[in-house]
C-alpha positions as CSV (number, residue, x, y, z in Angstrom):
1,X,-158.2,-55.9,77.5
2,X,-155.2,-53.6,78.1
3,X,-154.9,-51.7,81.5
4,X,-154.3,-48.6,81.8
5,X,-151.3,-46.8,81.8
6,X,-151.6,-45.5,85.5
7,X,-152.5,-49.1,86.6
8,X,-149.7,-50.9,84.2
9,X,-147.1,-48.3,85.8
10,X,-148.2,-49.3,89.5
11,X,-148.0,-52.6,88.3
12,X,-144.4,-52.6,87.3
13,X,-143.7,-50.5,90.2
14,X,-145.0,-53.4,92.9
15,X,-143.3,-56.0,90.1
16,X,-139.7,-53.7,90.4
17,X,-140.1,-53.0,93.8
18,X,-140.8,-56.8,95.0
19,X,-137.6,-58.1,92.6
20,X,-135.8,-55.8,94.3
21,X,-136.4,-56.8,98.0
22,X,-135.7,-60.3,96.6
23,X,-132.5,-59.8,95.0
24,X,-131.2,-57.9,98.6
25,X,-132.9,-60.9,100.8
26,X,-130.2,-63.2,98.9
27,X,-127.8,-61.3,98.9
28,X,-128.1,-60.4,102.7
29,X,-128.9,-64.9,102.8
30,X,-125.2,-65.4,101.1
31,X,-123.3,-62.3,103.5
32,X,-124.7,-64.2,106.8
33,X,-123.7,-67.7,104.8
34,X,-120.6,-66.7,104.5
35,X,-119.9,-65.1,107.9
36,X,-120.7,-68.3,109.6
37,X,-118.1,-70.1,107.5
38,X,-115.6,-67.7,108.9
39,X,-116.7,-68.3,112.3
40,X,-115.9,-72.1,111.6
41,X,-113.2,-71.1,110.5
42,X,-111.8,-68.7,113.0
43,X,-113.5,-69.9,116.3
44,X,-111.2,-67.1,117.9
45,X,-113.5,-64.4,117.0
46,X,-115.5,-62.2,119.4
47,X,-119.2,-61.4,118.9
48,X,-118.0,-58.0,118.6
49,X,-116.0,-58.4,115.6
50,X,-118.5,-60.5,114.1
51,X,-121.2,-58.3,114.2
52,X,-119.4,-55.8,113.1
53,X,-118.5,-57.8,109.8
54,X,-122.1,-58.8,109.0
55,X,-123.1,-55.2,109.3
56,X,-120.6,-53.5,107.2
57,X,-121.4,-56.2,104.4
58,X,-124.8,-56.0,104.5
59,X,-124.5,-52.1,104.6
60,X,-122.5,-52.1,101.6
61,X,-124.7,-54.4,98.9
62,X,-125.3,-52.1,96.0
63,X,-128.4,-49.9,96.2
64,X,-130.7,-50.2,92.1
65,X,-132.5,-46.7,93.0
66,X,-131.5,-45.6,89.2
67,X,-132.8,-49.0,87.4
68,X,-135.8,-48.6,89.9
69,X,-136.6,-45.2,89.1
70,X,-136.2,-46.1,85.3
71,X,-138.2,-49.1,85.8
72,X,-140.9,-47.1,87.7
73,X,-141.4,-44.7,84.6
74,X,-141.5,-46.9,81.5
75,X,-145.6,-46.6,81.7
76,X,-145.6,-43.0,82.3
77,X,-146.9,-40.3,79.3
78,X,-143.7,-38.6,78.1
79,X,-144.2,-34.8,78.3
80,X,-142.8,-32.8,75.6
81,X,-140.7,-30.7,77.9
82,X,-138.5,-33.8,77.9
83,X,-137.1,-33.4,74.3
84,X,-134.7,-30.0,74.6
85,X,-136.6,-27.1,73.1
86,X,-133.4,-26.4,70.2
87,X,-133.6,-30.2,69.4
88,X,-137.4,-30.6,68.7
89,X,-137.3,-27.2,66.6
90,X,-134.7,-28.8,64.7
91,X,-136.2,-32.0,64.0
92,X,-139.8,-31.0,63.4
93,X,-137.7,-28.4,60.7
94,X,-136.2,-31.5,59.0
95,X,-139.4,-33.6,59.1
96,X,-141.2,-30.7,56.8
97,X,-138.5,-29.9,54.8
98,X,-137.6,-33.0,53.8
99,X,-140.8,-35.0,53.2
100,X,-141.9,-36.3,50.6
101,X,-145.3,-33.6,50.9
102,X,-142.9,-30.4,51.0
103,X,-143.5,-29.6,47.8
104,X,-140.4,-28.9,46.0
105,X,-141.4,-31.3,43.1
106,X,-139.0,-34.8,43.7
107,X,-142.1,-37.2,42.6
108,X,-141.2,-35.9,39.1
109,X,-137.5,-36.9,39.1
110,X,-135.5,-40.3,38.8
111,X,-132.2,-39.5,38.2
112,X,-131.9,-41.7,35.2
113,X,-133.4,-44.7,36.8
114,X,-136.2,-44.7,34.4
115,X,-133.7,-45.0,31.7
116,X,-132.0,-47.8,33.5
117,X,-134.7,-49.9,34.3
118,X,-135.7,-49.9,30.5
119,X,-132.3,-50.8,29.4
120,X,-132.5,-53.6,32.0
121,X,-129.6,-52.8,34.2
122,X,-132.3,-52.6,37.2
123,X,-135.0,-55.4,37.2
124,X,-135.1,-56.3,40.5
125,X,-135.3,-55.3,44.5
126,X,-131.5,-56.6,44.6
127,X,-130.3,-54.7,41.2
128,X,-132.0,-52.3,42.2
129,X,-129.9,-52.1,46.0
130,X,-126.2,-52.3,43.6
131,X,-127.1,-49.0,41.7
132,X,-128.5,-46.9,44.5
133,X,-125.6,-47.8,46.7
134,X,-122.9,-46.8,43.8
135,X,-125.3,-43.5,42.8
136,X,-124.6,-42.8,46.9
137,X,-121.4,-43.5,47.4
138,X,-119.8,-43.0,44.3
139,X,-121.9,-40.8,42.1
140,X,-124.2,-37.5,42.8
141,X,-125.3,-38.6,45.9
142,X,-121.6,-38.2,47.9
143,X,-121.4,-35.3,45.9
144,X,-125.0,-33.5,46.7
145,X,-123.7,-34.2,50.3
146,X,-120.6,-32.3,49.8
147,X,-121.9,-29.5,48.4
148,X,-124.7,-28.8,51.5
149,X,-121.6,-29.0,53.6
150,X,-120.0,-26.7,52.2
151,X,-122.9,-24.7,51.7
152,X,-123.9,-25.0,54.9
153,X,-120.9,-23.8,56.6
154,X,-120.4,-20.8,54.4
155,X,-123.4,-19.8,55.3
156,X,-123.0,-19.9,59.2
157,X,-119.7,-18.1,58.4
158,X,-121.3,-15.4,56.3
159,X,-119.1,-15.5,53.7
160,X,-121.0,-14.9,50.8
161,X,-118.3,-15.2,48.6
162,X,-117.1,-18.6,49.3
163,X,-121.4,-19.2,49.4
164,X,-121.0,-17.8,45.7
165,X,-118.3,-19.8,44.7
166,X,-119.9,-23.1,46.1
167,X,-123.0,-22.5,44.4
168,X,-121.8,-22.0,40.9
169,X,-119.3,-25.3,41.1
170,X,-122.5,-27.4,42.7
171,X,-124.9,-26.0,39.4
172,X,-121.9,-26.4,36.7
173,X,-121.1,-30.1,38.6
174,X,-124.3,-32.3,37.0
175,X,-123.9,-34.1,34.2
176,X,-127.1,-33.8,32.2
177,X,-129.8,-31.4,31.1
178,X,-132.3,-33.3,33.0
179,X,-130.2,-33.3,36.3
180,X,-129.7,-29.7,35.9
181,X,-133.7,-29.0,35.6
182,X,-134.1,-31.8,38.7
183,X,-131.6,-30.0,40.8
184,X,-132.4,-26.4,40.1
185,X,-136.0,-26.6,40.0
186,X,-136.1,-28.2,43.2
187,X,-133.7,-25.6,44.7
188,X,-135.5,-23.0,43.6
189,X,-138.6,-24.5,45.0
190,X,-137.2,-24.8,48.4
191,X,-135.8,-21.4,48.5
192,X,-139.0,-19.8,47.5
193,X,-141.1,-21.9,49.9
194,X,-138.6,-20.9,53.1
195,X,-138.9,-17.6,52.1
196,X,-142.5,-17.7,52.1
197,X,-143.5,-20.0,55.3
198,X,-139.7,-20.8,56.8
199,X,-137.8,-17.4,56.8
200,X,-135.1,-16.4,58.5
201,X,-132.6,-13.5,60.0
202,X,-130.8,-13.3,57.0
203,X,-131.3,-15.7,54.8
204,X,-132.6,-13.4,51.5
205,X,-128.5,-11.7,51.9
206,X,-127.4,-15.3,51.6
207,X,-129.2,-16.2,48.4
208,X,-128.8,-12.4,46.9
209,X,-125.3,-13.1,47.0
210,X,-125.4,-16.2,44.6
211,X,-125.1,-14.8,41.0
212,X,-126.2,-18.5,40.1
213,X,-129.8,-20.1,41.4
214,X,-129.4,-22.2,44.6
215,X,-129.2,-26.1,43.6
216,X,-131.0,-28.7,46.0
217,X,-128.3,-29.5,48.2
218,X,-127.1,-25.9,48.1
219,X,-130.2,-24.5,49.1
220,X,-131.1,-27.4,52.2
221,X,-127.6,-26.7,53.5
222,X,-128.7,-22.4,53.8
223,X,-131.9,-22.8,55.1
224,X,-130.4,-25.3,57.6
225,X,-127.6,-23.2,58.4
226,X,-129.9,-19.9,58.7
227,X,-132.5,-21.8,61.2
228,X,-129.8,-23.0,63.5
229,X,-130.4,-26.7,62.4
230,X,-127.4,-29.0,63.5
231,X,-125.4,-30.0,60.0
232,X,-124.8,-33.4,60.6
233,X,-128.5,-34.4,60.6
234,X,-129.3,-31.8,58.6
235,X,-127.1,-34.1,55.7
236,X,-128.4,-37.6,57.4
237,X,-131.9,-36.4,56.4
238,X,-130.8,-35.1,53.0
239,X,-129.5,-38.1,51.8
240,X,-132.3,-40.9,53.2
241,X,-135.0,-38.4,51.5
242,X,-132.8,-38.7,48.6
243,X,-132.7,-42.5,48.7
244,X,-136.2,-42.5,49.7
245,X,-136.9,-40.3,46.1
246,X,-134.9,-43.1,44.2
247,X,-136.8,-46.0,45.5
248,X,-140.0,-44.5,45.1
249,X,-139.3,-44.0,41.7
250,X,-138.6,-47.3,41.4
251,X,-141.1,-48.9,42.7
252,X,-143.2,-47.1,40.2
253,X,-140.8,-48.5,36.9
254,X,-139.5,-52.0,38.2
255,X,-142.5,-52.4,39.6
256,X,-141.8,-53.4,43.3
257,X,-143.6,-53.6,46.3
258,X,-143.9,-51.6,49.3
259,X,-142.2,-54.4,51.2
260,X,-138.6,-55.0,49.1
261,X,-138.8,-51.1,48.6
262,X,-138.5,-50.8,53.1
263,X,-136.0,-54.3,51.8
264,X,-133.5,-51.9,49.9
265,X,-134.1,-48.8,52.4
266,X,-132.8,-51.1,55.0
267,X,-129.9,-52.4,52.6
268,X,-128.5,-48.6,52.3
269,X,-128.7,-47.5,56.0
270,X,-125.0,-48.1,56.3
271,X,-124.3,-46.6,53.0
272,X,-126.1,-43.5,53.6
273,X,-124.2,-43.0,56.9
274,X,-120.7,-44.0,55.4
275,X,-121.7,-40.9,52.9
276,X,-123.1,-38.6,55.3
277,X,-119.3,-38.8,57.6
278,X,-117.4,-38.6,54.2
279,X,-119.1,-35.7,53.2
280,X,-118.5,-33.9,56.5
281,X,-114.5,-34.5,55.9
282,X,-114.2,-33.8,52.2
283,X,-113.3,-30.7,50.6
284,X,-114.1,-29.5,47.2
285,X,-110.9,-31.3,45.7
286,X,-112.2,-34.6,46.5
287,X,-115.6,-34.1,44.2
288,X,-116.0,-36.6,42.1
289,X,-117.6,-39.3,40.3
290,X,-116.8,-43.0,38.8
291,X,-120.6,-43.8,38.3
292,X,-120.4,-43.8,34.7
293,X,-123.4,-45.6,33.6
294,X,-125.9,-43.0,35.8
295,X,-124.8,-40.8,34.4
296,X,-125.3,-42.3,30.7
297,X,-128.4,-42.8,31.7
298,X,-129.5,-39.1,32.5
299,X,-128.1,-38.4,29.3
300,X,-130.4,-41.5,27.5
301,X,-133.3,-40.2,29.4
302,X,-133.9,-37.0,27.4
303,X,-134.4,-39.5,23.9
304,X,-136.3,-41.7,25.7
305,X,-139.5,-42.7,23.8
306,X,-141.9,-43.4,27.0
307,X,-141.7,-41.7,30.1
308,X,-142.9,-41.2,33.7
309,X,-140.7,-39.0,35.2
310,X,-138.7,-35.5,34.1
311,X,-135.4,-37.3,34.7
């Protein structure tokens, strides 16, 4: 049977506390060791000197107060006081906003992957892996990332022209009819839903001053930017809930099991955060795309004769 957390921390304490009494009874064995070597060695030396030798060196082993007061705590309940108040604000924010429960609609969506599994360019855990790391890195997914940047710092700015501007290049930038209805609706969803539960000191000037309806990205990097929510894991989030979106989807089509889907969720932690800082150093000139056959596939996905998803 477990113990209890007050016993188990006394426990360590007497364990830390008794390692530590060893570790300084050696060390204090090896000082007086070596002292009478030098006495051997010197048989010149008074008492006085020696004395004064041994002391200083035992005076001067290395005190573990920090290591004992770390060890002493391990056990103890971790109040909530302990997490700064800006930071937990910020990460309970992202937590809602960005699971899969908010309801902004991403179950309904594949990004073309329906298409592609059909056509038989993703069969598999590992095919699967190749075209999720290219739609990231190369495709909509470095470009998404971009635009909430962009988006984002506009809108801690205030400029709500450059917000404008940003928000009609990021809706005119997809290249299909059913990425158009997958990114607006979804923005549109998450602007009405901060509105409505997660409003903020300005944020309805912000989106009045869009001629053009928010897109996803657009509209995660405003409400971030409006509720004080740090931008760089503001985009970390954005882009492993997107991920997260594209493998669930998959696991649906291929199909694929909740283990190789956590498989290929692992496989793109490195991509996602190559993304994230090339996102947070890009500029609107360096938007772009070489993922050709995604975006064929968005386009194939609108004649396709059986389907589970809107896109």
């Amino acid at each position: 049977m477990p113990m209890p957390a007050t016993r188990m921390g006394t426990t360590t304490m007497r364990i830390t506390i008794t390692a530590i009494i060893t570790i300084r009874a050696i060390t204090i064995t090896m000082i007086i060791t070596a002292t009478i070597t030098t006495i051997m060695a010197m048989p010149h030396m008074t008492m006085d000197t020696i004395i004064t030798i041994t002391t200083t060196s035992i005076a001067t082993i290395p005190t573990i107060t920090t290591a004992t007061r770390m060890l002493m705590t391990t056990n103890e309940p971790v109040r909530a006081g302990d997490l700064a108040e800006r930071e937990a604000a910020a990460l309970y924010r992202l937590m809602t906003w960005l699971s899969p429960a908010f309801p902004v609609g991403g179950f309904s969506y594949s990004s073309g992957i329906e298409w592609a599994v059909e056509a038989g360019d993703i069969t598999d855990a590992a095919t699967l892996a190749d075209w999720l790391d290219a739609m990231l890195g190369d495709g909509s997914g470095f470009c998404d990332a971009t635009f909430l940047v962009h988006a984002y710092r506009a809108t801690e700015a205030a400029e709500e022209t450059t917000l404008n501007d940003i928000a009609e290049l990021a809706a005119a930038f997809v290249p299909s009819r059913e990425r158009q209805l997958e990114t607006s609706s979804q923005g549109r969803a998450f602007i009405d839903i901060a509105r409505a539960a997660w409003d903020a000191d300005g944020l309805d000037a912000m989106v009045a001053a869009c001629r053009t309806p928010l897109v996803y990205p657009v509209a995660i990097g405003v409400v971030a930017a409006k509720h004080g929510v740090p931008l760089a894991p503001t985009l970390h989030a954005f882009l492993h809930a997107l991920v997260s979106n594209w493998i669930s989807a998959a696991s649906r089509l291929i199909p694929l099991g909740q283990t190789d889907s956590q498989r290929v969720l692992v496989r793109l932690e490195a991509a996602v955060a190559a993304t994230a800082n090339r996102a947070l150093n890009a500029t609107l000139d360096d938007l772009g795309g070489t993922t050709f056959r995604a975006d064929l596939a968005s386009l194939r996905h609108e004649t396709q004769y059986t389907r589970l998803f809107r896109s």
